[in-house]
Gaussian input, Z-matrix of N, CA and C with variables (Angstrom, degrees):
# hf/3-21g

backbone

0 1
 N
 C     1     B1
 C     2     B2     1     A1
 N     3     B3     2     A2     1     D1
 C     4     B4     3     A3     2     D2
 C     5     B5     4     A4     3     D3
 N     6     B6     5     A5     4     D4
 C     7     B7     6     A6     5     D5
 C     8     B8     7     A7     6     D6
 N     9     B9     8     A8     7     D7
 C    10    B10     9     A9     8     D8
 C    11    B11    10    A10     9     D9
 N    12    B12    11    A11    10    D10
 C    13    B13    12    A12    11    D11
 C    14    B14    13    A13    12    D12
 N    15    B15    14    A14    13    D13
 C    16    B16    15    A15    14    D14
 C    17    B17    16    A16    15    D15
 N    18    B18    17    A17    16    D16
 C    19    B19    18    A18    17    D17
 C    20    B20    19    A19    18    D18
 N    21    B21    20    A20    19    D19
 C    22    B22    21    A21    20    D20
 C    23    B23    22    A22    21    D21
 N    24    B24    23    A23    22    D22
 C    25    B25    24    A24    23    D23
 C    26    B26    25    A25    24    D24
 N    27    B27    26    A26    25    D25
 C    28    B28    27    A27    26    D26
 C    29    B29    28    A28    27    D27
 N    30    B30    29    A29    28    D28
 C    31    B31    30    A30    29    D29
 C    32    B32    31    A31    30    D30
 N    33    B33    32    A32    31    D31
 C    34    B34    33    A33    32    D32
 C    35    B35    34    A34    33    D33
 N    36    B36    35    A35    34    D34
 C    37    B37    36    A36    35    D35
 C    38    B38    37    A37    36    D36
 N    39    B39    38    A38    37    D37
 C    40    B40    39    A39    38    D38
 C    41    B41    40    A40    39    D39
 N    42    B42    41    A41    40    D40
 C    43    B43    42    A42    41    D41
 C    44    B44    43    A43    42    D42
 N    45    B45    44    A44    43    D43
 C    46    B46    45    A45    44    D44
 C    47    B47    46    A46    45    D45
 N    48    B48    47    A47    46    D46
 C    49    B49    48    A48    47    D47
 C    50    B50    49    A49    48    D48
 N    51    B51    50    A50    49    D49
 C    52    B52    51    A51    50    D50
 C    53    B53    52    A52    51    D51
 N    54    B54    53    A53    52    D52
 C    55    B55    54    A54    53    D53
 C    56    B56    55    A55    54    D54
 N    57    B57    56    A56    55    D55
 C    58    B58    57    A57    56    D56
 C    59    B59    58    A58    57    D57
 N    60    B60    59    A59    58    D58
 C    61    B61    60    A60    59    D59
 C    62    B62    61    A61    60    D60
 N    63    B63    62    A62    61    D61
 C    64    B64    63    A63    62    D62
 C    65    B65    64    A64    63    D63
 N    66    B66    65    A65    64    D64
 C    67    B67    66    A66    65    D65
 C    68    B68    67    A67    66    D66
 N    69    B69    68    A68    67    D67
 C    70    B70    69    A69    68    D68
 C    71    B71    70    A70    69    D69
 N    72    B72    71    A71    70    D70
 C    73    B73    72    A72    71    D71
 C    74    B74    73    A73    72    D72
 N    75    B75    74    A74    73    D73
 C    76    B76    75    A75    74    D74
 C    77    B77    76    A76    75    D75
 N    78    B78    77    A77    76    D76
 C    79    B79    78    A78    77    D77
 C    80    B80    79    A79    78    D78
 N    81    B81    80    A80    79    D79
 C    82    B82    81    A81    80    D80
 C    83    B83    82    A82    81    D81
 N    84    B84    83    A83    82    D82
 C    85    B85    84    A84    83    D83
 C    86    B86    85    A85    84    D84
 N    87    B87    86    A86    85    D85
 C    88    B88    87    A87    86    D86
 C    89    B89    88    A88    87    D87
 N    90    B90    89    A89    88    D88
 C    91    B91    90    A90    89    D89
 C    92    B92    91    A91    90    D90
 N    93    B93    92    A92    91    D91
 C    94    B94    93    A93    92    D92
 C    95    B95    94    A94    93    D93
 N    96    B96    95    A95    94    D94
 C    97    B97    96    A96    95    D95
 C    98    B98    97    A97    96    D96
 N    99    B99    98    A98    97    D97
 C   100   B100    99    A99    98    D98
 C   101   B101   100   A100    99    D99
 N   102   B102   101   A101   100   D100
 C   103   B103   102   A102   101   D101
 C   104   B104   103   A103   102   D102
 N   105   B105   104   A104   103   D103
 C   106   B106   105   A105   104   D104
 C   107   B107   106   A106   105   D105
 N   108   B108   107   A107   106   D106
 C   109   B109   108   A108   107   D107
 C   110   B110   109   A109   108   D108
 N   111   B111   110   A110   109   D109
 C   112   B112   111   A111   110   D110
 C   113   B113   112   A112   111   D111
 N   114   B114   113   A113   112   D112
 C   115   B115   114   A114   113   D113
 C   116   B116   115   A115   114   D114
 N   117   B117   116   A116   115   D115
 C   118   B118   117   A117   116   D116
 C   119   B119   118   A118   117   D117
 N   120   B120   119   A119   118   D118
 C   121   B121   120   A120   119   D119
 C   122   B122   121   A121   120   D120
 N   123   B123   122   A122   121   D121
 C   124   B124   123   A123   122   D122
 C   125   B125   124   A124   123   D123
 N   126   B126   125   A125   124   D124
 C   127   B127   126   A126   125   D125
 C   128   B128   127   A127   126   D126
 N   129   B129   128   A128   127   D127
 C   130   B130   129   A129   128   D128
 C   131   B131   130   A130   129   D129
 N   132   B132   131   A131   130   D130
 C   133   B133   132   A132   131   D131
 C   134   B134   133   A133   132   D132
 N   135   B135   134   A134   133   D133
 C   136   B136   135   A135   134   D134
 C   137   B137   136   A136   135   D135
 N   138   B138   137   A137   136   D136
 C   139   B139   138   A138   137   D137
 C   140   B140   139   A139   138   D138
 N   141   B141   140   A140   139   D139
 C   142   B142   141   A141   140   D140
 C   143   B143   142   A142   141   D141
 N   144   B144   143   A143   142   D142
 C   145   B145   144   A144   143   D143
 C   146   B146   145   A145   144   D144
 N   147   B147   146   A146   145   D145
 C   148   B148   147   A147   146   D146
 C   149   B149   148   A148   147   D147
 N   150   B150   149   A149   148   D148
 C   151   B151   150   A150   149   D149
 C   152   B152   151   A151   150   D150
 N   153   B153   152   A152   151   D151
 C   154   B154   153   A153   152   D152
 C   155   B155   154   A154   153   D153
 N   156   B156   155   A155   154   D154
 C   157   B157   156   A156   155   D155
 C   158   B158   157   A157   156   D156
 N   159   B159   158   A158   157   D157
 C   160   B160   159   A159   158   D158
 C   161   B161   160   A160   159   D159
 N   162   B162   161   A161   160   D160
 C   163   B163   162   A162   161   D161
 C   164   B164   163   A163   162   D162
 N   165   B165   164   A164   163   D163
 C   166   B166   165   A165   164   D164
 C   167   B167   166   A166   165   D165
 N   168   B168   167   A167   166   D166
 C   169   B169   168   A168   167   D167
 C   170   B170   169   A169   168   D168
 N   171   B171   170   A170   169   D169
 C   172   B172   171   A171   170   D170
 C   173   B173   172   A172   171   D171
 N   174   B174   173   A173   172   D172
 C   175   B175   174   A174   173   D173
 C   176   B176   175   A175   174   D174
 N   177   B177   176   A176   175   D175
 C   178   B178   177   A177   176   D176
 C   179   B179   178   A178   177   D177
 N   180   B180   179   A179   178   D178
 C   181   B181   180   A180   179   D179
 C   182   B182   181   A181   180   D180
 N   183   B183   182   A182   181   D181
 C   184   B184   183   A183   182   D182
 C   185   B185   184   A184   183   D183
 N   186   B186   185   A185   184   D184
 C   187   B187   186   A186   185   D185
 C   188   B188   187   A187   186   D186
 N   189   B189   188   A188   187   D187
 C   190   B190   189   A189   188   D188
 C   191   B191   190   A190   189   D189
 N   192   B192   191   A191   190   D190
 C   193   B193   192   A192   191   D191
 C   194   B194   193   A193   192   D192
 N   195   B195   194   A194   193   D193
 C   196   B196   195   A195   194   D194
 C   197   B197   196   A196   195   D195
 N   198   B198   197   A197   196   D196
 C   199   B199   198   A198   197   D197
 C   200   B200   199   A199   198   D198
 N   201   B201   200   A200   199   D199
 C   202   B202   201   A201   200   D200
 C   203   B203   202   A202   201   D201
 N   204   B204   203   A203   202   D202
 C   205   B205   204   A204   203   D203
 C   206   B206   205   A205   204   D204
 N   207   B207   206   A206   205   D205
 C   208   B208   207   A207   206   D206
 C   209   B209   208   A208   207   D207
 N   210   B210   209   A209   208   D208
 C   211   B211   210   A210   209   D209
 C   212   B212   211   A211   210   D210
 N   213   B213   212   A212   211   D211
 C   214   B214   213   A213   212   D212
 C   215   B215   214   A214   213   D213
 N   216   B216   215   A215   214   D214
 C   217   B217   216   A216   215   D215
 C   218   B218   217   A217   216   D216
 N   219   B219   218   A218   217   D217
 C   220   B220   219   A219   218   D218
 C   221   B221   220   A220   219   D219
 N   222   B222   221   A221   220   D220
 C   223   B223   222   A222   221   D221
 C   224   B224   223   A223   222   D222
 N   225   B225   224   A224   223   D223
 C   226   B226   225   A225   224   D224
 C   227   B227   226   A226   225   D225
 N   228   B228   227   A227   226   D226
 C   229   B229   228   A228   227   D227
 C   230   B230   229   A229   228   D228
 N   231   B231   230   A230   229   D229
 C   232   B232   231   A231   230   D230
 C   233   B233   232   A232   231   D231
 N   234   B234   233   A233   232   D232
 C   235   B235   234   A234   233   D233
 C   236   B236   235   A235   234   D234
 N   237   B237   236   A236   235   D235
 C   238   B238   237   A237   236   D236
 C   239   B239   238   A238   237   D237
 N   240   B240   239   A239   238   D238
 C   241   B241   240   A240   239   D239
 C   242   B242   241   A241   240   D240
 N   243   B243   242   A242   241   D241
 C   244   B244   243   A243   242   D242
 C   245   B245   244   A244   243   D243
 N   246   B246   245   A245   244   D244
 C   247   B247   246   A246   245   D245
 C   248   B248   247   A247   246   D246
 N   249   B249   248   A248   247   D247
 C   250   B250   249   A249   248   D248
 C   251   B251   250   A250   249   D249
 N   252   B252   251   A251   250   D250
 C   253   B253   252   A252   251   D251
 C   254   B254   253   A253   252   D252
 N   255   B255   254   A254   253   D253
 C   256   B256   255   A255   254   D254
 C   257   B257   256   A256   255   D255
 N   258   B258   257   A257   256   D256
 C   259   B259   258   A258   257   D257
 C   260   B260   259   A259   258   D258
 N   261   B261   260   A260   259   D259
 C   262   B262   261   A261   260   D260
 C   263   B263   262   A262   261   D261
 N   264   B264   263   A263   262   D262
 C   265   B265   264   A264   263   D263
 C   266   B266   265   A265   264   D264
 N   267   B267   266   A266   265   D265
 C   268   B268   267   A267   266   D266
 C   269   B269   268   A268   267   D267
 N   270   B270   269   A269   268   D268
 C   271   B271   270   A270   269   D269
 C   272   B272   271   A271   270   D270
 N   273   B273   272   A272   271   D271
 C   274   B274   273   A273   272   D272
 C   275   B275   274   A274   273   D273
 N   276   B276   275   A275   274   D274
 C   277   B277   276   A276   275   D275
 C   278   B278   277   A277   276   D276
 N   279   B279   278   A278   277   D277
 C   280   B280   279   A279   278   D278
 C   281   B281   280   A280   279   D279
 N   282   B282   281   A281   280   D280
 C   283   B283   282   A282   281   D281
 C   284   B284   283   A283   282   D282

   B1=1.4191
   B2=1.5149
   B3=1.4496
   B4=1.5810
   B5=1.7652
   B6=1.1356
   B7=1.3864
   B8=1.9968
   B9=0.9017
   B10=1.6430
   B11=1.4880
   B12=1.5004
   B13=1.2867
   B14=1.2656
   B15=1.2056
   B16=1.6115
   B17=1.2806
   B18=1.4522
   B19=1.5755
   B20=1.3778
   B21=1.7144
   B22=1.2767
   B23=1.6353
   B24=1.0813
   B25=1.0816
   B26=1.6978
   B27=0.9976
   B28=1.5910
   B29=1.5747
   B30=1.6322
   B31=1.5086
   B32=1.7308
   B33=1.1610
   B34=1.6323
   B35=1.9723
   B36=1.4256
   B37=1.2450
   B38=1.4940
   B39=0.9190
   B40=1.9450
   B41=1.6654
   B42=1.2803
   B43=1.0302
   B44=2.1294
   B45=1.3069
   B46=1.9566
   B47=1.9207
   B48=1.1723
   B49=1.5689
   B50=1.3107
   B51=1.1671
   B52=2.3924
   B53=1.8257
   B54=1.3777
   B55=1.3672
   B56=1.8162
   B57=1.0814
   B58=1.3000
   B59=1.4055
   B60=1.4220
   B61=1.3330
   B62=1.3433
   B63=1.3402
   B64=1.7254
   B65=1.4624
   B66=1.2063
   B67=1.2968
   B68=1.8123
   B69=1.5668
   B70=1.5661
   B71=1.6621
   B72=0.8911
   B73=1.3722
   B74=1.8737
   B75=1.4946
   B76=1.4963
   B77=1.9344
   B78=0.9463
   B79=1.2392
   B80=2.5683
   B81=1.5752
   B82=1.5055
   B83=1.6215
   B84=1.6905
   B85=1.2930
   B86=1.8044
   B87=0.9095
   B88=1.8051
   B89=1.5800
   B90=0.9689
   B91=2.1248
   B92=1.7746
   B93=0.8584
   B94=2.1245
   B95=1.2573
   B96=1.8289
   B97=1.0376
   B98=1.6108
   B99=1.0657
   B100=1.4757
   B101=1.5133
   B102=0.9544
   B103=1.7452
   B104=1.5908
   B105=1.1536
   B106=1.2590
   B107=1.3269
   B108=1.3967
   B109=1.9326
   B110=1.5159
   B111=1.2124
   B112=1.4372
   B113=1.1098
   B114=1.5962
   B115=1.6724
   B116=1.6204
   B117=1.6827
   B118=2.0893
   B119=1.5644
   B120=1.3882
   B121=1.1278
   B122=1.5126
   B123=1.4407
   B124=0.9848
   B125=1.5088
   B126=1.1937
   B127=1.5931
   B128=1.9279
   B129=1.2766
   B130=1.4113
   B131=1.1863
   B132=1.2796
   B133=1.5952
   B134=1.3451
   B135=1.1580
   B136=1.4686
   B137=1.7603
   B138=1.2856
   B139=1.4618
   B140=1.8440
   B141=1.1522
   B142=1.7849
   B143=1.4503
   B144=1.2357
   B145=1.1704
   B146=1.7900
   B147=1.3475
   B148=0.9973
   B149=1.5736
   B150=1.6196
   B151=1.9580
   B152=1.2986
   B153=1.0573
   B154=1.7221
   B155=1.9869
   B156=1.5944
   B157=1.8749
   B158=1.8259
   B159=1.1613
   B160=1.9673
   B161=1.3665
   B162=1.2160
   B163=1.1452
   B164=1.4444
   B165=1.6846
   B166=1.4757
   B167=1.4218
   B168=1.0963
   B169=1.7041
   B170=1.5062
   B171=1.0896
   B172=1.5800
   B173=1.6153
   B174=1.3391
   B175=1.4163
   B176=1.4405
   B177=1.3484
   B178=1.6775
   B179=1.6013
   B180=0.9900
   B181=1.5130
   B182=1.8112
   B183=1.1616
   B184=0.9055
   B185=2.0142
   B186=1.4614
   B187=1.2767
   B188=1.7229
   B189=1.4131
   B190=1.4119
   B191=1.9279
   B192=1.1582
   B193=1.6556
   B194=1.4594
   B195=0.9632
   B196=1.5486
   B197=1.5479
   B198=0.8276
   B199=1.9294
   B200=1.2557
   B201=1.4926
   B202=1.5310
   B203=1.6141
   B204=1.6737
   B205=1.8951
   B206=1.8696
   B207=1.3926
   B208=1.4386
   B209=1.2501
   B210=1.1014
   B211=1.5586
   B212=2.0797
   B213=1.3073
   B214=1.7857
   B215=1.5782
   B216=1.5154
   B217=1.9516
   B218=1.5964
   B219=1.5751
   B220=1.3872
   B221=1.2358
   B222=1.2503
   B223=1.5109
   B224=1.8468
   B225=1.6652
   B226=1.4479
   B227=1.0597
   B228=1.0440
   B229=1.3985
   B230=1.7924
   B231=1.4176
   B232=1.4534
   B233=1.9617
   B234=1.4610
   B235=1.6993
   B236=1.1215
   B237=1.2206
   B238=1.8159
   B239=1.8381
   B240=1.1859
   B241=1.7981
   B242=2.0525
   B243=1.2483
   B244=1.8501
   B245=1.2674
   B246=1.2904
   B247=1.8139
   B248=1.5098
   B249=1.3408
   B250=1.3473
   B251=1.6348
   B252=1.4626
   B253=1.2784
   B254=1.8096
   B255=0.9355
   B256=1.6080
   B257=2.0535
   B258=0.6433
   B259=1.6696
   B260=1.4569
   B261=1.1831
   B262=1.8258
   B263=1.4519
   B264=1.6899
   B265=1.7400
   B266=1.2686
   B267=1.6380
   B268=1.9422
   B269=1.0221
   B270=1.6059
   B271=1.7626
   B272=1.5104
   B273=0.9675
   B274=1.8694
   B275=1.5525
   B276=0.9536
   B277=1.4821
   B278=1.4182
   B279=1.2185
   B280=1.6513
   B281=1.5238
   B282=0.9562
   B283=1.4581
   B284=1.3463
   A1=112.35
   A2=114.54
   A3=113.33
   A4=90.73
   A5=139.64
   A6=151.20
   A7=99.53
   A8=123.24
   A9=127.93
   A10=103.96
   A11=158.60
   A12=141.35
   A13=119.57
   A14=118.78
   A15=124.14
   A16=94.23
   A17=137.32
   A18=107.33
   A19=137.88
   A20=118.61
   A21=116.94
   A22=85.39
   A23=144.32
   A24=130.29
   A25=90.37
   A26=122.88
   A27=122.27
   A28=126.92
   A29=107.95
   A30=116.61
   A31=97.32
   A32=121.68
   A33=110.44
   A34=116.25
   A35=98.17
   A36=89.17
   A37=132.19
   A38=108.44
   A39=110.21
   A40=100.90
   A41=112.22
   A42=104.05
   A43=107.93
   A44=78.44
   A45=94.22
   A46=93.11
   A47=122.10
   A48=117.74
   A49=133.13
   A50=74.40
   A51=91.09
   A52=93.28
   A53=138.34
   A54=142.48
   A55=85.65
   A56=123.90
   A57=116.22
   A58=133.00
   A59=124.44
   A60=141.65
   A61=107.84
   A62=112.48
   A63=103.73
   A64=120.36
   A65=118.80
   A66=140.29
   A67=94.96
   A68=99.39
   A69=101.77
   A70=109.25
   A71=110.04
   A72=112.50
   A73=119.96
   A74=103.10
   A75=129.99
   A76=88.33
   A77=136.02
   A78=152.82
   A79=70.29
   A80=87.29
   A81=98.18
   A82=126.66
   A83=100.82
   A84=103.23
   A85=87.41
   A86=129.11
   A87=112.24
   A88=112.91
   A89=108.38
   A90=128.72
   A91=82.80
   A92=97.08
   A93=84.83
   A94=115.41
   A95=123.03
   A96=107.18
   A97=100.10
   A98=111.01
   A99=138.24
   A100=98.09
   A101=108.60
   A102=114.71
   A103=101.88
   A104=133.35
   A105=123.95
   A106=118.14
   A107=107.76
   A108=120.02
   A109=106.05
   A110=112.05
   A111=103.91
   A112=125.09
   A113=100.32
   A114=124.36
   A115=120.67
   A116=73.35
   A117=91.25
   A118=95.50
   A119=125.82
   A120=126.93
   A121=105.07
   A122=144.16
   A123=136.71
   A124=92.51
   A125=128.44
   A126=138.52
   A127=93.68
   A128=127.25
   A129=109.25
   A130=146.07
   A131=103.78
   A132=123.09
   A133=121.04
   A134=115.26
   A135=127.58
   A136=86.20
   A137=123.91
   A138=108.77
   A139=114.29
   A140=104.74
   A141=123.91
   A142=109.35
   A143=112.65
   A144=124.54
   A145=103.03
   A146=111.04
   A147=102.99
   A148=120.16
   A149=93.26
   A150=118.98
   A151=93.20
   A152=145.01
   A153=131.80
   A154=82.79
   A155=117.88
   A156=91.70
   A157=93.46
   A158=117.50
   A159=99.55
   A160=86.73
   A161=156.57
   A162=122.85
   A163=123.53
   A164=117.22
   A165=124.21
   A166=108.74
   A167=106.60
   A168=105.29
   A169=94.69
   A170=129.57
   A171=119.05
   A172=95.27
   A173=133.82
   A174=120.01
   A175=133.55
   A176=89.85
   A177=101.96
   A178=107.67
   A179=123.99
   A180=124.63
   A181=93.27
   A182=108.51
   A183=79.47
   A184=138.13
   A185=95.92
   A186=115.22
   A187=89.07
   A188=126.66
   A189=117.79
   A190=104.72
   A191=113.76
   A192=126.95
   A193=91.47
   A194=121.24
   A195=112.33
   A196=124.17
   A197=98.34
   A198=96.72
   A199=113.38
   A200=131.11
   A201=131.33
   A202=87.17
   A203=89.43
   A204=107.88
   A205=112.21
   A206=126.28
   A207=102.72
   A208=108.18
   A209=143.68
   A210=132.60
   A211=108.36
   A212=90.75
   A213=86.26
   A214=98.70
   A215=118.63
   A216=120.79
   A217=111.46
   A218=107.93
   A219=111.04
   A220=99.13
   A221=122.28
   A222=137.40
   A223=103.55
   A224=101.77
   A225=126.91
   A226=121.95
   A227=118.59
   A228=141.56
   A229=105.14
   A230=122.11
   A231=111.01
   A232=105.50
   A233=96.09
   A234=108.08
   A235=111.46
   A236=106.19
   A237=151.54
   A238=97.50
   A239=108.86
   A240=154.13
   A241=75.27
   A242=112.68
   A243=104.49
   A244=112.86
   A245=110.74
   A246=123.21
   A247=109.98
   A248=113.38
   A249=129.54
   A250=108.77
   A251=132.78
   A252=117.88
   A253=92.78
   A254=140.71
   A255=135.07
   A256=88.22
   A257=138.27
   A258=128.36
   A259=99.39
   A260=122.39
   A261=96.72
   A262=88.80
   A263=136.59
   A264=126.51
   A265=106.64
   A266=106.32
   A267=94.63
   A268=135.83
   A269=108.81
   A270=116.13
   A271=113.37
   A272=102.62
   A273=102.15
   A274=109.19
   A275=123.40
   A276=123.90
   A277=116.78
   A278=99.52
   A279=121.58
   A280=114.35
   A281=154.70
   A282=142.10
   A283=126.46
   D1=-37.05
   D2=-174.25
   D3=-58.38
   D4=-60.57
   D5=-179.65
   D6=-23.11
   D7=-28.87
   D8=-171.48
   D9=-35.97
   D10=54.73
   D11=162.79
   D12=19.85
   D13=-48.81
   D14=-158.68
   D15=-89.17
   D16=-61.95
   D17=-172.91
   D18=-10.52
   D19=-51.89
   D20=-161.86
   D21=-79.34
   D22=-27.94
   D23=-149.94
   D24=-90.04
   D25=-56.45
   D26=174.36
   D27=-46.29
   D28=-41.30
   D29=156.78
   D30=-50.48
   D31=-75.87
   D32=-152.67
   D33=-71.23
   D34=-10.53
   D35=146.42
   D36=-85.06
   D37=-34.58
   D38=168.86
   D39=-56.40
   D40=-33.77
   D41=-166.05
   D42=-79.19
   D43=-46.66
   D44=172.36
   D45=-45.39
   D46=-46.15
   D47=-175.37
   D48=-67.82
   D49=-30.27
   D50=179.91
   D51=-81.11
   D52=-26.40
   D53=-164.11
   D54=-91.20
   D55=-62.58
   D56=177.92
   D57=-52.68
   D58=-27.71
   D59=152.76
   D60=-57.14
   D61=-58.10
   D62=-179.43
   D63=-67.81
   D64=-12.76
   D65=-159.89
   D66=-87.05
   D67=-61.13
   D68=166.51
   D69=-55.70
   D70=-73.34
   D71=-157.61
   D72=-47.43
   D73=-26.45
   D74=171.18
   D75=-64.28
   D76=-78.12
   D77=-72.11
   D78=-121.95
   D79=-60.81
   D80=171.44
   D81=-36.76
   D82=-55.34
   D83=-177.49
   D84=-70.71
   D85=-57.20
   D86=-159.56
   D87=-35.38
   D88=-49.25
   D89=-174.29
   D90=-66.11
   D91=-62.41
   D92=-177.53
   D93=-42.27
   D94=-37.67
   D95=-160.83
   D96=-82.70
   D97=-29.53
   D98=-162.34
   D99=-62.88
   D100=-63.47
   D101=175.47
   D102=-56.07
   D103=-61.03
   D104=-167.62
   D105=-49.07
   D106=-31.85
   D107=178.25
   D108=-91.35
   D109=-3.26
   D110=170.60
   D111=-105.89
   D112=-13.41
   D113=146.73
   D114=-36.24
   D115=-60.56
   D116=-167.05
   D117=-58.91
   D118=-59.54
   D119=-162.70
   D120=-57.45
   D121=-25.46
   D122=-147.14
   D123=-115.40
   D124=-18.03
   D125=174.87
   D126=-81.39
   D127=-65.62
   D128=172.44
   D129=-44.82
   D130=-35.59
   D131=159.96
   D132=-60.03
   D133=-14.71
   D134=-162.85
   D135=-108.15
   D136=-62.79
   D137=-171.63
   D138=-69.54
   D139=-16.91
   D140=167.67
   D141=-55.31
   D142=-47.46
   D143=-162.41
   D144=-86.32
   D145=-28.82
   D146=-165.77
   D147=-90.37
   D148=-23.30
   D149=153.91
   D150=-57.73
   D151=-74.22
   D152=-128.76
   D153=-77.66
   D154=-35.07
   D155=-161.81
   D156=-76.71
   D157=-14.59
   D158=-175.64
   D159=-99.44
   D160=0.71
   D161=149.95
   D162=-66.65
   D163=-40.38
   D164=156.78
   D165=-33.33
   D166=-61.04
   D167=-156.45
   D168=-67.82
   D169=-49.10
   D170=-167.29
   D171=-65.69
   D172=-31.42
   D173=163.37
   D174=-45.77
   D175=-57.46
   D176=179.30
   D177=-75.05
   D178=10.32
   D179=175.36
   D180=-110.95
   D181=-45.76
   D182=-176.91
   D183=-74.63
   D184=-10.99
   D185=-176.02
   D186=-80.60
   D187=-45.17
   D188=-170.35
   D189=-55.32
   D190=-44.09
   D191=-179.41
   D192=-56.99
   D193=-68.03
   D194=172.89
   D195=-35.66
   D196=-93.24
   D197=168.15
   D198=-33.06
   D199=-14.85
   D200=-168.07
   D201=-79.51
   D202=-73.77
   D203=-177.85
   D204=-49.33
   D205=-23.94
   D206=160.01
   D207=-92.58
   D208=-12.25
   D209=146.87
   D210=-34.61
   D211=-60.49
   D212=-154.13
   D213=-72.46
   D214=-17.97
   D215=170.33
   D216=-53.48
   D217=-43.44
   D218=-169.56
   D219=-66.47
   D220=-64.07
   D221=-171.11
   D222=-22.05
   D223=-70.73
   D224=164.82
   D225=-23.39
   D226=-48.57
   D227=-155.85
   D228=-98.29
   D229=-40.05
   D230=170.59
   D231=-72.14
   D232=-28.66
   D233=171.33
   D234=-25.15
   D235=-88.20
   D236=141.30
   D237=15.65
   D238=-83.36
   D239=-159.86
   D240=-63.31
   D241=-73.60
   D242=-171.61
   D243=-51.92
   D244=-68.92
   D245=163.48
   D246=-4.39
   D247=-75.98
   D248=-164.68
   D249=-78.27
   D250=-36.66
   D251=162.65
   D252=-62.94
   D253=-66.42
   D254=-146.51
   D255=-68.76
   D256=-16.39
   D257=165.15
   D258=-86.64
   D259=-24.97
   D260=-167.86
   D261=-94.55
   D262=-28.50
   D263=160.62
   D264=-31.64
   D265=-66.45
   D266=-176.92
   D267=-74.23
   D268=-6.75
   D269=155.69
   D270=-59.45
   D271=-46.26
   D272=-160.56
   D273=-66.78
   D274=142.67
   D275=175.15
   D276=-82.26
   D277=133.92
   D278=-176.40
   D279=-28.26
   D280=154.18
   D281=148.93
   D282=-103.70

């Protein structure tokens, strides 16, 4: 019976099978790890992204407050400009 041909050939396929199982199973955890960091990466990008639009917005608010406040200077300022002709009217003496 030891004489059988096929043994060695049947050992190295069992054996070709146990290498292929590990081969999968190696092969599984790698894509796990891989996904998990492509997780992370795809979760940072996402809070990155979500800093860079409220930093916009607190920009553009703040440039809009701006343009508000030189709006209300000019305003002031012709205020200002009436005020001071209507004080130098009641400075000047009557004629």
């Amino acid at each position: 019976m030891s004489d059988d041909p096929t043994q060695p050939i049947l050992a190295a396929v069992a054996r070709l099978e146990a290498g292929q199982t590990q081969l999968r199973v190696d092969l599984m955890a790698r894509m796990d790890r891989l996904q998990h960091t492509l997780d992370q990466v795809k979760d940072d990008i996402g809070v990155n992204y979500g800093t860079a639009d409220r930093t916009e917005r607190i920009a553009q608010s703040a440039s809009e407050e701006g343009r508000a406040l030189a709006l209300v200077v000019r305003i002031m300022q012709r205020q200002i400009a009436r005020l001071e002709t209507d004080v130098e009217a009641l400075r000047s003496p009557p004629q």
